[in-house]
C-alpha positions as CSV (number, residue, x, y, z in Angstrom):
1,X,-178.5,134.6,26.6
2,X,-180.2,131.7,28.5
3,X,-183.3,132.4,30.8
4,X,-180.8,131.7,33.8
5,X,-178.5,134.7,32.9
6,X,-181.9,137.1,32.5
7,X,-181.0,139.8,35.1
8,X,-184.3,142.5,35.7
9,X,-181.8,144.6,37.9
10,X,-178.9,144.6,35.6
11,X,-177.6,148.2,35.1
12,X,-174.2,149.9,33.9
13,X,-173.0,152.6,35.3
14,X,-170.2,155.4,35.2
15,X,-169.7,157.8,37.7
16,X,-167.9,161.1,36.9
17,X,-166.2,159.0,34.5
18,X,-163.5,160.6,32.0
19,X,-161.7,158.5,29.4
20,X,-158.7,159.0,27.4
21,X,-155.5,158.3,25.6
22,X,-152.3,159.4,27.3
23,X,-152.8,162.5,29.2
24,X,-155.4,163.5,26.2
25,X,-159.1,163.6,27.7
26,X,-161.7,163.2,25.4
27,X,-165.2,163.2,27.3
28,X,-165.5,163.7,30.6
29,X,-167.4,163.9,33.7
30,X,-169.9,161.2,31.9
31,X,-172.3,160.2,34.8
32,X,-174.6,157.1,32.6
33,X,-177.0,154.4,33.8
34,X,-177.5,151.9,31.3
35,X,-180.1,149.2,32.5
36,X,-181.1,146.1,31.0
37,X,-183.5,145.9,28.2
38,X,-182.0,149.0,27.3
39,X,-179.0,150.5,25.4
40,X,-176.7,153.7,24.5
41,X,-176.2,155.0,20.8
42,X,-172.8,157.2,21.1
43,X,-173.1,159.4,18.2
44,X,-170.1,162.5,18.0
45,X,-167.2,163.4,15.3
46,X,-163.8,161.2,14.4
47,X,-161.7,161.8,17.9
48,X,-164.7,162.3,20.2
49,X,-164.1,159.4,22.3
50,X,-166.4,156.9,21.6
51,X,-164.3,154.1,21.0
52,X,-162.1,155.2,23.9
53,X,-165.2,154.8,25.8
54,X,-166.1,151.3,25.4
55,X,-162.7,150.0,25.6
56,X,-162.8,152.3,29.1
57,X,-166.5,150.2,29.7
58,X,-165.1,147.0,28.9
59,X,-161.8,147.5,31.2
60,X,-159.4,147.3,28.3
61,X,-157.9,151.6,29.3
62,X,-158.1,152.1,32.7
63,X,-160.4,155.7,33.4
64,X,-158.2,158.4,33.8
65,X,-161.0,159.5,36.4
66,X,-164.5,158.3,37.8
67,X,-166.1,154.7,38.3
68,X,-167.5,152.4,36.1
69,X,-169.5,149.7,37.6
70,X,-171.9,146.7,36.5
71,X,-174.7,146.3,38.9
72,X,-176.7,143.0,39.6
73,X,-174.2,140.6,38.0
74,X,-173.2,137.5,39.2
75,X,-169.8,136.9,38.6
76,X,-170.5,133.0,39.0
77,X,-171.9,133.8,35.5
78,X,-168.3,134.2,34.1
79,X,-167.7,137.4,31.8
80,X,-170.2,140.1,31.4
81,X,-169.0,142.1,28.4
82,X,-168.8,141.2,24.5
83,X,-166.7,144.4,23.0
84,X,-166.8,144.0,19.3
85,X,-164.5,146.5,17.9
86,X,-164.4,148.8,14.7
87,X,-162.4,146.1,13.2
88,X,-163.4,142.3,12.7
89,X,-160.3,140.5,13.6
90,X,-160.8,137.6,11.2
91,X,-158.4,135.1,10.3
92,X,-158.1,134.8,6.9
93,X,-157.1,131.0,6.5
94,X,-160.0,129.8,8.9
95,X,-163.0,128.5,7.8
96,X,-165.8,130.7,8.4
97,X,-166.9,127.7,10.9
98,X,-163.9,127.2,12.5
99,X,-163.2,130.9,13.2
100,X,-166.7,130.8,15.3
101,X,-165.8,127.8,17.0
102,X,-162.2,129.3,17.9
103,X,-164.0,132.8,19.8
104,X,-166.8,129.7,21.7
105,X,-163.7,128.3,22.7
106,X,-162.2,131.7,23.7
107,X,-165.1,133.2,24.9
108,X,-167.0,130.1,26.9
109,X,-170.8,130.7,28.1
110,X,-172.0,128.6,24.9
111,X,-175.7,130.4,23.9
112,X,-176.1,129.1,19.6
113,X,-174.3,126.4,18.1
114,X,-172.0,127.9,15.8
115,X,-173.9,126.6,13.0
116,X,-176.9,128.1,14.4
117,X,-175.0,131.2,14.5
118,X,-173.6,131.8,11.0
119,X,-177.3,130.8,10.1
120,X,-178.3,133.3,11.9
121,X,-175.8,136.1,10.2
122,X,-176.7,134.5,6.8
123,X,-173.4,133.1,6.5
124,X,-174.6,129.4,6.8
125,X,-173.7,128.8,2.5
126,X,-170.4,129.8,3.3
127,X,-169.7,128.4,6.4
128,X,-166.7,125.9,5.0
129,X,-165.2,128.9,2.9
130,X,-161.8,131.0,4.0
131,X,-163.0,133.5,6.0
132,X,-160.5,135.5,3.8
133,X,-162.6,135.5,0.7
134,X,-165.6,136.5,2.4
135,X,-167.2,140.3,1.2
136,X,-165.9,143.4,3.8
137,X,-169.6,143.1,4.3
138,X,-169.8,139.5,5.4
139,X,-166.7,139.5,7.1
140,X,-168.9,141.7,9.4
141,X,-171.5,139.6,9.5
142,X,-168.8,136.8,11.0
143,X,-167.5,139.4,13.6
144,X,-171.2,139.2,14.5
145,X,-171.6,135.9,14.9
146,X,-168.8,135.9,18.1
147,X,-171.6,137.7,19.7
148,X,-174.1,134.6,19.8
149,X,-172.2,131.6,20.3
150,X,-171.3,132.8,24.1
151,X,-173.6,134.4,26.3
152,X,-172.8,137.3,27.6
153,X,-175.7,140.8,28.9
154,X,-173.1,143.6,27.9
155,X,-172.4,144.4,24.2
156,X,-170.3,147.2,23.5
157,X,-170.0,147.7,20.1
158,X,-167.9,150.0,17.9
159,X,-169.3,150.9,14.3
160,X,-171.2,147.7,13.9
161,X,-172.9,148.9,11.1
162,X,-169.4,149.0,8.7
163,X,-169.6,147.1,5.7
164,X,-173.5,146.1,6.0
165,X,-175.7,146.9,3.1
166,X,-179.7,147.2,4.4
167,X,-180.7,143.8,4.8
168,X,-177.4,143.5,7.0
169,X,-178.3,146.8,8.9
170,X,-182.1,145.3,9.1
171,X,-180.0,142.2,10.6
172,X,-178.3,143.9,13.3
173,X,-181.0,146.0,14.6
174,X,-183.2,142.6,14.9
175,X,-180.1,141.1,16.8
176,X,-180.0,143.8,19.1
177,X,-183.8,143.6,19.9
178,X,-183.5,140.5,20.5
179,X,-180.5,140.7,23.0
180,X,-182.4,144.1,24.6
181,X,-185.6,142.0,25.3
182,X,-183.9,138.8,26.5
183,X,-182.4,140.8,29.7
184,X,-179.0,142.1,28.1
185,X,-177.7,145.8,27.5
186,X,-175.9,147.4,24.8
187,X,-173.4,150.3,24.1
188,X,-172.5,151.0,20.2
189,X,-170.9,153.4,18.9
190,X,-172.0,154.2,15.7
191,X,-172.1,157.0,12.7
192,X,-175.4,155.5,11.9
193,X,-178.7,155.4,12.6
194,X,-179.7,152.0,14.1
195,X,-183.6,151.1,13.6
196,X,-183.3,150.1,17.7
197,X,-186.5,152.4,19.7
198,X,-184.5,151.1,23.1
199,X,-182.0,153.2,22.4
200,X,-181.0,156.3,23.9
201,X,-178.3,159.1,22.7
202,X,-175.5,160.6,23.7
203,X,-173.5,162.7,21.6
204,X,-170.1,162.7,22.5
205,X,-169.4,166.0,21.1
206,X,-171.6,167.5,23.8
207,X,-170.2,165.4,27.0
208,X,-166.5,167.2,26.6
C-alpha cells in the first residue's frame, strides 16, 4: 500500500449482519467495526461460518440480512478488498513469476514488483519453476504473493496459515504487521493462532 492509499479513518463495518448458504444461517446478528491498523481473527468449528463471512465481506454472497459497509474509502482508489481463499488457485503450468504477473494484471493497483514479491515470500529461487512443482507449503507462499503486487487496505483471508511450516507462519504474521501499520485492515479466518497483537477475536461459535 502506497502512502497515498494510507486512510486514518478507514473502518469496516456490519450491521446486524447474518450470512449464509441457501436458506441455512450460520452467524447472525454480527454488528463489527474493523478500523484501520487493526484486524479480526475468526476463530469457531468446521461449518461456523467463517468463510461464509468473508465471501459475505468481500461481496461475493449477498447477506441474507444486515449491512456491510467500508467507511472512508475512496473509490477513485479502485478495489478495496484482497479475499484470499482457503485454497490457492494456482496454475500449475505457470511459472511461479508469471502466475504473479497474471493476478498484477488482474488485480491492477501495482504496490511490489513481482520480483520483489516472490522475494519477499521466499520464493525468489524458484521464481522460473512450474508453479505446479512447488511444495503445498510454497504454493501458499505464492497465493501470498497476489497480496503485494496490487495495493489494496482490506485483506480477508481464509486459513492463511495452511501448508506453512514456522518460518512461513513467522512470515505471514510479519506481512500482516506490516499491512496493519501501513493504514490497511485485515479479516482471517484461521484455526490458528497468528503471532499478530492487533488482532482481535471473534469466535464464531458464540455469534449464532
Amino acid at each position: 500500500m502506497t502512502q497515498r492509499q494510507v486512510q486514518p479513518s478507514l473502518c469496516l463495518k456490519t450491521f446486524a449482519l447474518s450470512v449464509g448458504r441457501g436458506e441455512t444461517i450460520l452467524a447472525r446478528d454480527l454488528s463489527l467495526s474493523v478500523p484501520a491498523g487493526t484486524g479480526l481473527l475468526l476463530r469457531g468449528p468446521n461449518g461456523a461460518g467463517k468463510s461464509t463471512l468473508l465471501f459475505t465481506l468481500a461481496g461475493l454472497l449477498p447477506a441474507l440480512s444486515g449491512t456491510v459497509t467500508l467507511e472512508g474509502y475512496d473509490e477513485d482508489f479502485g478495489p478495496a478488498f484482497h479475499h484470499c481463499g482457503h485454497k490457492n488457485a494456482i496454475r500449475p503450468r505457470l511459472t511461479v513469476i508469471e502466475s504473479v504477473q497474471f493476478w498484477q494484471a488482474i488485480n491492477g493497483s501495482a504496490a511490489l514488483t513481482p520480483v520483489e514479491a516472490l522475494e519477499r515470500v521466499g520464493l525468489g529461487r524458484q521464481a522460473k519453476s512450474d508453479a505446479g512443482y512447488l511444495s503445498a507449503g510454497q504454493q501458499r507462499r505464492l497465493a501470498l504473493a497476489r497480496l503485494l503486487v496490487s495495493a489494496r487496505p482490506v485483506w480477508l483471508l481464509d486459513e492463511p496459515t495452511s501448508a506453512l511450516d514456522a518460518d512461513g507462519q513467522k512470515l505471514l504474521a510479519g506481512l500482516i504487521e506490516e499491512h496493519l501499520a501501513s493504514g490497511g485492515l485485515a479479516v482471517i479466518a484461521s484455526h490458528d493462532a497468528i503471532a499478530v497483537e492487533a488482532l482481535a477475536v471473534l469466535n464464531l461459535g458464540d455469534a449464532v
